[in-house]
N, C-alpha and C positions, 0 to 999 in steps of 0.2 A: 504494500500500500504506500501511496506516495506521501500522502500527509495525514494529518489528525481527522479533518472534517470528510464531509461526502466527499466524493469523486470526484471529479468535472471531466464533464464528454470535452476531448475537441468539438469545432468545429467542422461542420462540411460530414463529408461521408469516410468512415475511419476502414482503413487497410483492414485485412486479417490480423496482424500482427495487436493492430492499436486497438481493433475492438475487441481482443482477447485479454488485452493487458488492461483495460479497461474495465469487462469484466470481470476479472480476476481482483483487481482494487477493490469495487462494488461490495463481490462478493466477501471480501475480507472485511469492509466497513461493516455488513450484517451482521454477521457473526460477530464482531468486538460488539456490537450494539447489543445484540441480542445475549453474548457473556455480559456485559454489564445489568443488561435488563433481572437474568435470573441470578445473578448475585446478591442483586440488590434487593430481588424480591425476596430473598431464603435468607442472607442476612437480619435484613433489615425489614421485614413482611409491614409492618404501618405505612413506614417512607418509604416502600414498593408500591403500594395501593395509590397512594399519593399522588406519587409521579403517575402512574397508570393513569388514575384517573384526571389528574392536568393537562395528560397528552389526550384524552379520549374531548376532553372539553375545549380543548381548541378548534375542533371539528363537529362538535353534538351541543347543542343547548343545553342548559341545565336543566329546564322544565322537558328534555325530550321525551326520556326515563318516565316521569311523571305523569304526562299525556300520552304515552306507550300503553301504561300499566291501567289507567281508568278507561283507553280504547280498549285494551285487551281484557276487563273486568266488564265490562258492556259485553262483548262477543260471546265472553265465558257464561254471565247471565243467560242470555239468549238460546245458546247450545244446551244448559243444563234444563229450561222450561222447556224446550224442542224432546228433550229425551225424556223429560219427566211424561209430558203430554202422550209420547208416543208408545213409554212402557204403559200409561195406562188407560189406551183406548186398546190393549189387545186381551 
């Protein structure tokens, strides 16, 4: 791997050579991320949640979870009177 952070593509359309060395950086960047990721989750399991969950909220609302869980509590209602009804009209 050539540096600390992501990788960076050249520009334009890369040789065999570059887009191997390229992915091979890449691939090495995952991996240190993803060792860092479960160290610090089995270490340190609160400050792993944490981070987890700060990288998941950069991308997800906070309320997403929330209006997930009361769409998903409506559906479930609905399904369980569907089978209540249906075991007792037989």
């Amino acid at each position: 791997m050539t540096g600390a952070g992501l990788p960076r593509r050249q520009r334009g359309r890369l040789n065999g050579a570059a887009e191997t060395a390229y992915q091979a950086d890449l691939r090495a960047f995952c991996d240190r991320i993803l060792e860092i990721y479960s160290t610090l989750v089995v270490a340190r399991p609160d400050e792993g949640r944490e981070l987890c969950r700060q990288a998941i909220l950069k991308y997800v609302p906070a309320n997403a979870v929330r209006d997930y869980e009361q769409c998903l509590a409506a559906i479930r209602e609905d399904l369980r009177q569907a089978i209540a009804a249906r075991i007792s009209s037989q």
